[in-house]
C-alpha positions in Angstrom: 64.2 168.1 -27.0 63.8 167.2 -23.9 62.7 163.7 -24.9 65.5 163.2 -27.1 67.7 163.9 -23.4 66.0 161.2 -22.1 66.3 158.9 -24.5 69.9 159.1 -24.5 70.2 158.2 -20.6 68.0 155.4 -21.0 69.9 154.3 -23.6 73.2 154.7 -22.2 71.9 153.0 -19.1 70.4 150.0 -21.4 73.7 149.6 -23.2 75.3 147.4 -20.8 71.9 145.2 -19.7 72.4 142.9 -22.4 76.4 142.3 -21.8 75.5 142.1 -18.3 72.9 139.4 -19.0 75.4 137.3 -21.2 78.1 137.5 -18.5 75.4 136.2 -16.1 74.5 133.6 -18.2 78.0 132.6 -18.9 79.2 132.8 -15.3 76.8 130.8 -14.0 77.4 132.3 -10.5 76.3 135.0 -8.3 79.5 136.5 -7.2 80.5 140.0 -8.1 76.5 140.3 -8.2 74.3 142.3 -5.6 70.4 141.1 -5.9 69.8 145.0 -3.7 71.4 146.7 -6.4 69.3 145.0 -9.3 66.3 145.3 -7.5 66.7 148.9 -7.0 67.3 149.3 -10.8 64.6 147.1 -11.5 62.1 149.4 -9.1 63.7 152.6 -11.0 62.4 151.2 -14.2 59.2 150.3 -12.9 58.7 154.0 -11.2 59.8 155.2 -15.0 57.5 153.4 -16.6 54.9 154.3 -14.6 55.6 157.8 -14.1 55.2 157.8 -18.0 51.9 156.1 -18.2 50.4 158.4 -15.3 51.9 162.0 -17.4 49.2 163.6 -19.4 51.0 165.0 -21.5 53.1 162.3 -22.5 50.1 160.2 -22.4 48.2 162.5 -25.0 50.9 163.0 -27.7 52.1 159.0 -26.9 51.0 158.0 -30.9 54.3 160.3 -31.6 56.5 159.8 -28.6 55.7 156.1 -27.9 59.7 155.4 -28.3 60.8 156.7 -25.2 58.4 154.4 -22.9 59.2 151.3 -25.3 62.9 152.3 -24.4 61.9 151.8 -20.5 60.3 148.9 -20.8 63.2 147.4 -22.9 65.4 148.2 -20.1 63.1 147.0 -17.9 62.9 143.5 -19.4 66.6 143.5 -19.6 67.1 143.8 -15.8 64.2 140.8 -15.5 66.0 139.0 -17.0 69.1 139.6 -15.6 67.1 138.6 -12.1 66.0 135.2 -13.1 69.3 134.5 -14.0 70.8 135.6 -10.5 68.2 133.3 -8.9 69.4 130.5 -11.3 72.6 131.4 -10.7 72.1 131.0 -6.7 70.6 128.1 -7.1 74.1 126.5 -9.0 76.2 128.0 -6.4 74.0 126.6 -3.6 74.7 123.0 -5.6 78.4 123.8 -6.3 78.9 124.4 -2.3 76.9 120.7 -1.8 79.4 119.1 -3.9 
């Protein structure tokens, strides 16, 4: 049961990565974004995952419960991404102001 908890947070968290990473992309600008606030997410997901991949127990019965870490990593790859596109994003701001 417990599992089943923490797939819905991690899912509910994950809903909004991939609208965030379309408005990104669309916006083509780094304002309204903070590059401290997605790397602390991003660190989040990579203290998740690895606080899965270090547990025993979830280690040991993974062949059943390998949903929930697929769910981090998911999340995980959606805030990379998100990332590359701030730094792209700077990048076109940083040419805008030149112009």
């Amino acid at each position: 049961m417990a599992e089943f908890f923490e797939i819905l947070m991690i899912v509910s968290f994950g809903a909004s990565w991939p609208l965030n990473v379309i408005k990104s992309y669309k916006a083509r600008t780094t304002k309204g974004k903070s590059l401290a606030f997605l790397c602390l997410i991003f660190f989040g997901y990579i203290a998740g995952i690895t606080s899965k991949l270090i547990n025993e127990t979830y280690m040991a019965s993974f062949a059943s419960k390998w949903y929930v870490l697929f769910f981090y990593v998911l999340n995980f790859i959606m805030v990379g991404a998100d990332l590359v596109l701030y730094f792209r994003n700077k990048k076109l701001d940083k040419k805008a102001e030149n112009n």
